[in-house]
N, C-alpha and C positions, 0 to 999 in steps of 0.2 A: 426302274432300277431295283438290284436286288443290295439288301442291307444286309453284312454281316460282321457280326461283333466278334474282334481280335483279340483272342486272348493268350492264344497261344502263338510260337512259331510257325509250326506244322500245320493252320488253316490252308488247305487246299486253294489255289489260284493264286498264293504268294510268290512263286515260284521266281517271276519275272526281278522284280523287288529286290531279292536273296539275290539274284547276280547282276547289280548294278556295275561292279567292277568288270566284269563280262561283258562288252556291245558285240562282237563275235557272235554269239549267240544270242540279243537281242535282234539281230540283222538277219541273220541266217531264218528267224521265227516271222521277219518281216514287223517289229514292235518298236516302238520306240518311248522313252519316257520322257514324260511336262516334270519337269520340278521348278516348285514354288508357286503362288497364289497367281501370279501375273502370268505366268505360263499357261496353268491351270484352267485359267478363265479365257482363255483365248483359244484354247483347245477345246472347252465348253462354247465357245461360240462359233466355232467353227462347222464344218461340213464332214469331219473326218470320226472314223471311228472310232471312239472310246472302249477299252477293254475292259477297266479296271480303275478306282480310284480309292485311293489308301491317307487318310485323313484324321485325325482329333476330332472329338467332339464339335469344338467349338468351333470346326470347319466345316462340320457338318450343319449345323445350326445356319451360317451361311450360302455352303451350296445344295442343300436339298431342294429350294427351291426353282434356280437355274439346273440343276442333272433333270428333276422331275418335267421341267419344260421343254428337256430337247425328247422326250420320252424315248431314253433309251435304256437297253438290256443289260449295262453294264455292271458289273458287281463292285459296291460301294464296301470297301473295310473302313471301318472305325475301329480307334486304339488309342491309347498312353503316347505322347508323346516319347516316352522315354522306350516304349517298345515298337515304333516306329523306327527310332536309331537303331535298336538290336534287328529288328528284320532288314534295312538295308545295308547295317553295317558303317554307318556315318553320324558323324551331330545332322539331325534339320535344323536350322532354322525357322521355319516358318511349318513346316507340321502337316504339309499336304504336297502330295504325287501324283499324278496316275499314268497308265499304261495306255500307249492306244498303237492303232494298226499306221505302220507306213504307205501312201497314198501310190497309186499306181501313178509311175512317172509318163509325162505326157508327150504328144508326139508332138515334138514342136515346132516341126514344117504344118502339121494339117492347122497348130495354135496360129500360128503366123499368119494364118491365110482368114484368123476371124480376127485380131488384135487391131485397136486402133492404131492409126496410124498418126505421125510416125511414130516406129518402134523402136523400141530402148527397152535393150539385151545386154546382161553381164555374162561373159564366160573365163571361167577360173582356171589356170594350169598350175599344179603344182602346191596347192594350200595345203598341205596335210595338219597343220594343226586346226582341233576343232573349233577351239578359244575363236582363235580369227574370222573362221571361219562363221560362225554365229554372229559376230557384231559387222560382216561383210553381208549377211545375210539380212540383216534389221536397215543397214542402209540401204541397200536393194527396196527393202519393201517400203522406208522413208523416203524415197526420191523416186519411187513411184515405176523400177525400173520392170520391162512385164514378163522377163522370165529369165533364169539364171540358169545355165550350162555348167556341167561342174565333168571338167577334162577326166579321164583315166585315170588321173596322176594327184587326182587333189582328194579330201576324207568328205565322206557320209554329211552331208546338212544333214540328216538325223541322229545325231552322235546326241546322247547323253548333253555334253559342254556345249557341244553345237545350237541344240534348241535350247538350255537355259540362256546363253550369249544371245541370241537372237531376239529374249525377250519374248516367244512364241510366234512371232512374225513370220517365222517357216511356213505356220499354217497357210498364213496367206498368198504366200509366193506361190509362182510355178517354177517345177525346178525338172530339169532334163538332164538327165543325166549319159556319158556318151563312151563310148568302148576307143573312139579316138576324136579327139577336138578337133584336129588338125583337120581329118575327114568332113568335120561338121563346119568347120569355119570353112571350109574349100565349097562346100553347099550353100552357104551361109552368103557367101559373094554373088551368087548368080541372083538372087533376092535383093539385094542392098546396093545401092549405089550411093558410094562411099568418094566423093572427088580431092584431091593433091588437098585444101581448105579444111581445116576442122567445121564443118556445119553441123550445131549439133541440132540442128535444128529437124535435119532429115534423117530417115533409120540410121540406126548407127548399132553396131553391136560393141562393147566394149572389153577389154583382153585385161585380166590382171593374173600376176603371175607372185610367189615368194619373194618376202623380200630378200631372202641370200642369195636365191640362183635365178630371181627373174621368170622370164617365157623363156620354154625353150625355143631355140632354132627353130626347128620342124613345125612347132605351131605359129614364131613369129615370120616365118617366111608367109605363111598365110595374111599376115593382116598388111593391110593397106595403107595405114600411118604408123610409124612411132612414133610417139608423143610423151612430153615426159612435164613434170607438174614443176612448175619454178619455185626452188625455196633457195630462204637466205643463211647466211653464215654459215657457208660450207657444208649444209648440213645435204648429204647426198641419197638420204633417201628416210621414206617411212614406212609405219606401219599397212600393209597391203589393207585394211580393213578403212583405214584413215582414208588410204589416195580413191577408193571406192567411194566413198562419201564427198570427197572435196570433189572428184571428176561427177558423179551424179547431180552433185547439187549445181555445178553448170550447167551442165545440161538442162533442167528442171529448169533452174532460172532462162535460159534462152528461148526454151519453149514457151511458159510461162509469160514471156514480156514481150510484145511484142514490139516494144523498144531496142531490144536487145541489139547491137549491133553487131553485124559477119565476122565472129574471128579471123585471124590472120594466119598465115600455114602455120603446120607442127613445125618445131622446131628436130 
């Protein structure tokens, strides 16, 4: 790693930093940024590339010796807390960043054909907020699901909000991303054998949509149940981040137990 002490704005390779309110142009560079310590170290133990990391002292003290282990090229800024905030433009809390490369997304008919089996797939229509989309992201990788499809119509898992919400767990996932879902869930059937029963026991891909406008049409003519999560007092729907979590951890448990008994049709 290369060490370089911030003292000014204008250090050369800050660049990224200075337009956090910008992902447009994080995206278009193919970058994306870890904030906070818990992010940070997950993207240090990951497999992906590190560009950049912009830290306090006394984060430095901490990760010198995790950056130095993964022995990489990356350019390490130390600074002032308080001109940390003037470079990105925000309070930090916690006083450490960095930059790293967006992962080339993967092709995931050839993923399918190496993945255990059975396989447990989320694909997303329609999430444009990043928030959700990050804590939909960390259930994925809490319940174990092995790769997440994210439609046309839904925002960037590497947004900014996106990987702080996720906790860094983005890293871990595989995430495919698709020019039309529809298209991919029409492929997606000839692999899956999906019967009238929820069994979650066999592949199964799973479909979440916004909670204002749902799946559209055109991608739910594609799937093969609707199914909808029973709550009480009236209460007609939740957070799409929530029902990913409540529907994976069924599933997790039915595979999981092999007590579990055959659910009964969707409703």
């Amino acid at each position: 790693m290369k060490l370089i002490k911030v003292e000014s704005l204008e250090v050369p390779g800050l660049e990224p930093y200075r337009t956090m309110r910008r992902p447009a142009e994080h995206r278009a560079q193919g970058l994306f940024v870890a904030e906070g310590e818990k992010v940070v170290r997950r993207l240090v133990a990951s497999d992906l590339e590190i560009v950049s990391v912009l830290l306090t002292e006394e984060w430095l003290k901490v990760y010198s010796v995790l950056l130095e282990s993964r022995n990489i090229e990356a350019r390490v800024f130390v600074a002032e807390k308080e001109l940390l905030e003037r470079i990105v433009g925000y309070g930090l809390h916690q006083g450490i960043m960095a930059i790293g490369k967006v992962p080339a997304e993967i092709d995931l008919f050839q993923t399918l054909e190496k993945v255990e089996k059975p396989r447990l797939l989320v694909a997303v229509d329609g999430i444009a907020n990043s928030e959700n989309m990050g804590v939909l992201v960390r259930n994925c990788a809490a319940f174990g699901a092995q790769a997440l499809i994210v439609g046309e119509t839904s925002c960037d898992p590497y947004l900014r909000r996106a990987v702080r919400n996720s906790m860094g767990t983005v890293f871990q996932l595989r995430i495919s991303g698709t020019e039309s879902l529809q298209s991919t869930l029409k492929r997606l059937r000839e692999q899956f054998s999906i019967g009238i029963e929820i069994d979650l026991r066999k592949d199964v891909c799973f479909v979440f949509g916004s909670e204002g406008e749902g799946i559209s049409r055109a991608v739910l003519d594609e799937c093969t149940i609707n199914a909808r999560i029973p709550m009480d007092n009236d209460v007609d729907s939740i957070n799409v981040a929530a029902s990913v979590g409540v529907v994976l951890y069924e599933a997790a448990r039915q595979r999981n137990d092999p007590r579990a008994s055959k659910p009964g049709k969707a409703g």
